[in-house]
C-alpha positions as CSV (number, residue, x, y, z in Angstrom):
1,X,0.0,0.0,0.0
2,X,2.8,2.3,1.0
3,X,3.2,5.4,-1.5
4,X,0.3,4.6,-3.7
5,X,-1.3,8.1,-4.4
6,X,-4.9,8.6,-4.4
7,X,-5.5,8.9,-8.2
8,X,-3.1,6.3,-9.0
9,X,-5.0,3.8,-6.9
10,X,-8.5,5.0,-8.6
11,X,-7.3,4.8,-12.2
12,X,-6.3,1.0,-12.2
13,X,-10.1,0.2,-10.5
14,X,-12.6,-1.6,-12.9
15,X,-15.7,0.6,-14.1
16,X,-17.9,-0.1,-10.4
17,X,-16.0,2.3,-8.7
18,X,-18.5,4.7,-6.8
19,X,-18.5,7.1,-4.2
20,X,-19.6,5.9,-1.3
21,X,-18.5,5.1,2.7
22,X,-17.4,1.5,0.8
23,X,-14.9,3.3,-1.0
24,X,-14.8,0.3,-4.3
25,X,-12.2,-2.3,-4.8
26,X,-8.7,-1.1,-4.7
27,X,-5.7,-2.7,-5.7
28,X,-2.9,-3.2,-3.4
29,X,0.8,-3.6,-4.6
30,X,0.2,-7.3,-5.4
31,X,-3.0,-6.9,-7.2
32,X,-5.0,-8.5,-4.3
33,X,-8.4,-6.5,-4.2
34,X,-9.4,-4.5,-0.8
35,X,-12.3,-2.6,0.2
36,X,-11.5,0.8,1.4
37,X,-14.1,2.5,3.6
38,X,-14.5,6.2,4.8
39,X,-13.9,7.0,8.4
40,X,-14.8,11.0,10.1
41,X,-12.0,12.4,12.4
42,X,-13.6,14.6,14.6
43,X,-10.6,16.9,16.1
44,X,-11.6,18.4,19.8
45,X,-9.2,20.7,21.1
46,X,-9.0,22.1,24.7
47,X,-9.8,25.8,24.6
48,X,-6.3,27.8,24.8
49,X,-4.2,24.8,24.3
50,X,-2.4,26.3,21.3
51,X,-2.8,29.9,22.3
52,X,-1.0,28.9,25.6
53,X,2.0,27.3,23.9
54,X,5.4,29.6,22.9
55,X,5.6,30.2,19.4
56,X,8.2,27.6,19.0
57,X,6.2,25.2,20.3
58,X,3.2,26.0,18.5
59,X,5.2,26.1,15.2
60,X,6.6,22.3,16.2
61,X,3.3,20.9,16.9
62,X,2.1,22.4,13.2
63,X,4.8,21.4,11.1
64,X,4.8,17.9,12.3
65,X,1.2,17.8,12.2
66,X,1.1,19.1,8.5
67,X,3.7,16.8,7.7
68,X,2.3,14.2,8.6
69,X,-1.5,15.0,6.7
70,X,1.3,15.3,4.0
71,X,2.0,11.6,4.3
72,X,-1.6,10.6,4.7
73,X,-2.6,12.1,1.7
74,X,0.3,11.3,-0.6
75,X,-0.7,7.2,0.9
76,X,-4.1,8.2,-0.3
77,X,-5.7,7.9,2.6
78,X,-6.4,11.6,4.0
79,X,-9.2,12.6,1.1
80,X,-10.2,16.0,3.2
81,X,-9.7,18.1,6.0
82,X,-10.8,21.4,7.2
83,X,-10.3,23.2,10.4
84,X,-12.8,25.0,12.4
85,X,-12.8,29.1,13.6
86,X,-13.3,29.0,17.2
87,X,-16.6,27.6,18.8
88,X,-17.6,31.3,19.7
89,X,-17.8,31.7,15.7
90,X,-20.3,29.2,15.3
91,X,-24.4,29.6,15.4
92,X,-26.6,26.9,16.0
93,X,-29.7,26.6,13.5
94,X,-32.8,24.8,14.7
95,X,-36.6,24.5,13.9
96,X,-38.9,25.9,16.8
97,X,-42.5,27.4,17.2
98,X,-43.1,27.2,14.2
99,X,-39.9,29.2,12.5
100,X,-36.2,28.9,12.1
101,X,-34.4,29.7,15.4
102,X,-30.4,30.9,15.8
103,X,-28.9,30.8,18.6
104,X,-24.9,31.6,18.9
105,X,-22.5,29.7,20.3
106,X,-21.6,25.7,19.8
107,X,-24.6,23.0,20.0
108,X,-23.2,21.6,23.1
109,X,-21.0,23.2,25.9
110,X,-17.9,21.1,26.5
111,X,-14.5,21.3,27.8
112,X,-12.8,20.9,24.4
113,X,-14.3,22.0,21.4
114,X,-14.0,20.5,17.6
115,X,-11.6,21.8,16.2
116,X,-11.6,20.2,12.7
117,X,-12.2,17.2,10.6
118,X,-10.5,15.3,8.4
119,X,-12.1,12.1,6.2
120,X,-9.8,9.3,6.0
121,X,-9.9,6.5,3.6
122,X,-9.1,3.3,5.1
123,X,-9.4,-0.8,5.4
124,X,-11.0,-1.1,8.7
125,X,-11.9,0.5,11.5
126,X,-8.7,-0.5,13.0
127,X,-6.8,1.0,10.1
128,X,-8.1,4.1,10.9
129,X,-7.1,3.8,14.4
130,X,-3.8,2.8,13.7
131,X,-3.6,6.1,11.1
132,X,-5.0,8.8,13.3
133,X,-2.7,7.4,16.6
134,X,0.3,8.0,14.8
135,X,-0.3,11.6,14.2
136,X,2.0,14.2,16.0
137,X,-1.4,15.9,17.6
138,X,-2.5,12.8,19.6
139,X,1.1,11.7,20.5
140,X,1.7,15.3,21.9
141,X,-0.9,15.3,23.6
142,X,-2.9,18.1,21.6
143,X,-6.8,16.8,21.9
144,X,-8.6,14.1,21.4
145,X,-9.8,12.4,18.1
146,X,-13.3,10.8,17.5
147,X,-13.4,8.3,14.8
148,X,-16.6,7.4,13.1
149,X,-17.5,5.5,10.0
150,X,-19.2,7.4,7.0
151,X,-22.5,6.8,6.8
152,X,-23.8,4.8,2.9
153,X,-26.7,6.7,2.2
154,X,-26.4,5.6,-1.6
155,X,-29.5,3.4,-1.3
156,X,-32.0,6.1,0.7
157,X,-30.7,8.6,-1.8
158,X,-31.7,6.4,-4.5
159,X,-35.3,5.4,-3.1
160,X,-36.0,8.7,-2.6
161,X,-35.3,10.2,-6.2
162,X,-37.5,7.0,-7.5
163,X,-40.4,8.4,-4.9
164,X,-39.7,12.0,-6.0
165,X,-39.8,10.9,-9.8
166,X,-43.4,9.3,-8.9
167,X,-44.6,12.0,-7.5
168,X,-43.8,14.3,-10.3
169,X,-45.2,11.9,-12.8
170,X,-48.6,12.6,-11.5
């Protein structure tokens, strides 16, 4: 698997390739054929962490972290990431009485706050464990990481467009 790029690795898949948390069949190195699935990094942070740090320490813990995404994504298994503006950036968007409500501020009040998200691509759920421990912002002790699978809609997303069609075929 080791420096297999991302677009490499999709060109030699037959035609069923697709989009999906079941990211198709893959060839390894040998040829053998692997199912690759989507996993959701949910980054928390504690607030101040980084802001408490020296420059030089901050500047560390970035660089190694960014070299390391670089690594991921050059083994094709980081497909996206995006980090967060702070928590007291973010509104929270509900239905209530009968109208749209805002609120500001985070969904949920916690002692760290997310702080980004990556999507991984990888074998098993253990894969992805094994890919997100080794990255500098766990092993220096930077936040925690939540790990969950993507969700395969693919099927719901199809049923409804048949219902949709029906309905418009009235």
């Amino acid at each position: 698997m080791g420096g297999r790029k991302a677009a490499s690795r999709r060109q030699s898949q037959p035609e069923v390739y697709k989009h999906s948390r079941r990211v198709a069949l893959a060839f390894d190195l040998a040829g053998i054929k692997e199912e690759w699935m989507k996993y959701i990094c949910l980054g928390y942070i504690e607030p101040g962490k980084f802001e408490n740090m020296s420059e030089s320490e901050r500047n560390t813990v970035l660089d190694e972290c960014f070299s390391y995404n670089d690594e991921l994504r050059k083994n094709g298994h980081l497909v996206a990431e995006e980090p967060l503006q702070p928590a007291n950036t973010a509104v929270t968007v509900c239905w209530k009485n009968e109208k749209v409500a805002v609120t500001d501020g985070p969904y949920a009040e916690t002692k760290e706050q997310l702080g980004g998200i990556q999507v991984l691509e990888a074998r098993d759920l253990n894969h992805a464990i094994q890919l997100i421990s080794q990255s500098p912002g766990v092993k220096l002790k930077c936040g925690t990481v939540e790990i969950r699978p993507a969700a395969d809609i693919s099927e719901m997303m199809r049923e409804s467009e048949r219902r949709r069609r029906k309905d418009t075929s009235r």
